[in-house]
C-alpha positions in Angstrom: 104.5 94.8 75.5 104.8 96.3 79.2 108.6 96.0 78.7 108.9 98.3 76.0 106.5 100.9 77.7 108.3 104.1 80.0 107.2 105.0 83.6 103.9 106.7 82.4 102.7 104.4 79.9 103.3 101.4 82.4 101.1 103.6 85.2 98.0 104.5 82.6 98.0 100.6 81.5 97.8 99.6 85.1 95.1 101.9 85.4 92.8 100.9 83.0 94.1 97.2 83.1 91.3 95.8 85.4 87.9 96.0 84.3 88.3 98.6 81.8 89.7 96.7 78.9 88.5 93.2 80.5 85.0 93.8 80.3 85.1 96.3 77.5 84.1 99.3 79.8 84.8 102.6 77.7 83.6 104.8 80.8 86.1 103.1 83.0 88.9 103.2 80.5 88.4 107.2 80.4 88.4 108.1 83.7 91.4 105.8 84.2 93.0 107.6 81.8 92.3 110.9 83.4 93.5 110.4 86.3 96.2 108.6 85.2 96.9 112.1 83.3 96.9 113.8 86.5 97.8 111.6 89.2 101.1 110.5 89.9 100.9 107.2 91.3 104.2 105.4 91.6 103.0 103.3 95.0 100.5 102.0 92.9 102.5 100.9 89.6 104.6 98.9 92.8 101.8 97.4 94.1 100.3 96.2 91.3 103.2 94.6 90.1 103.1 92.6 93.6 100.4 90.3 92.1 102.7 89.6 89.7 104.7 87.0 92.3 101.1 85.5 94.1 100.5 82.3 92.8 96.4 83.0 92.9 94.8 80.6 96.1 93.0 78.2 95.2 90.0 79.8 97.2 88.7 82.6 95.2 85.0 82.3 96.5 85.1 84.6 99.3 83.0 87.7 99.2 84.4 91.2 99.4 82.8 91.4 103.2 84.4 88.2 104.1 88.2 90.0 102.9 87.2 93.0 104.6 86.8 91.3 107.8 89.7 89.4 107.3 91.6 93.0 107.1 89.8 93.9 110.5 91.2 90.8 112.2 94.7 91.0 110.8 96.6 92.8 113.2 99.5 93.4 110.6 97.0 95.2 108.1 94.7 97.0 110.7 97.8 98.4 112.0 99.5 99.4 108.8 98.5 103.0 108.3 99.3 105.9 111.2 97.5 108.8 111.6 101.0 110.7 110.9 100.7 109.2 107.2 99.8 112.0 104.3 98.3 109.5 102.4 96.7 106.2 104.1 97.7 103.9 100.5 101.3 104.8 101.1 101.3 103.7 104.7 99.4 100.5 104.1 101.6 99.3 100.9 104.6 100.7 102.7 104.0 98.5 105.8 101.7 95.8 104.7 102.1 95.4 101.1 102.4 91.4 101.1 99.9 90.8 103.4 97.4 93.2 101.3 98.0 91.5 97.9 97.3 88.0 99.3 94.1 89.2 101.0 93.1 91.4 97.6 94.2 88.5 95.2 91.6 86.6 96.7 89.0 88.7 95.3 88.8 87.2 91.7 85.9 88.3 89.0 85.7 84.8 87.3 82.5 85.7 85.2 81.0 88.1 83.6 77.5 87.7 85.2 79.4 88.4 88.4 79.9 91.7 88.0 77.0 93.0 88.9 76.7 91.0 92.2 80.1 92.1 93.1 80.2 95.9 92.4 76.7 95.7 94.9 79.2 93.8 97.6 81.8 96.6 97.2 79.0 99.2 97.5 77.3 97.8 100.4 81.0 96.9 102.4 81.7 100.8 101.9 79.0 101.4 102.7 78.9 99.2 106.0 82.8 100.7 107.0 82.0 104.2 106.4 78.7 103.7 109.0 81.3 101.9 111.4 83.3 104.9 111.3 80.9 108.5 111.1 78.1 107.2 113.0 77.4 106.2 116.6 76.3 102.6 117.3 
């Protein structure tokens, strides 16, 4: 079916793609859609479509603090956006776009019970970098 869809149509099914429509999310699937409506996203449509050529690791278990550490200590990844970039996503996917789809495809939701344990992991690891960076240690 993604064949047969134009520019736009393959950008707003990327968008609500994840856990949207997997987990039968209505509030997610809207504000996908909006911003879908308003955002144009090309990078995005690219990067997604990197996945597409990962053969998924056979590790999967890692937690999303373990993957952003791993980010930390990879010099290629750490390095990948400049402060001269308008927008940091372009400079990481334009620099680092291999290396960030094998550490984000091993980030897999293989449950539904899991859900909950890792939206608190994503929480709590933004949480943790934005402290890193806005407040003195």
């Amino acid at each position: 079916m993604q064949g047969k869809l134009g520019k736009e149509g393959k950008e707003i099914l990327n968008r609500i793609s994840g856990y949207g429509l997997e987990y039968n999310q209505p509030a997610i699937v809207a504000e996908a859609l909006a911003q879908a409506a308003i955002h144009n996203n090309d990078m995005m449509v690219e990067y997604f479509h990197g996945f597409d050529s990962i053969t998924l690791p056979a590790d999967t278990t890692k937690t999303f603090p373990q993957l952003l550490k791993e980010c930390r200590d990879d010099k290629e990844l750490r390095n990948s956006v400049k402060l001269s970039d308008k927008q940091a996503i372009k400079g990481l996917l334009s620099r680092a776009k291999t290396e960030m789809c094998r550490v984000a495809s091993q980030w897999v939701v293989k449950e539904e019970k899991d859900i909950e344990r890792m939206t608190a992991e994503v929480v709590n690891g933004a949480g943790k970098s934005l402290k890193r960076y806005f407040c003195a240690p």
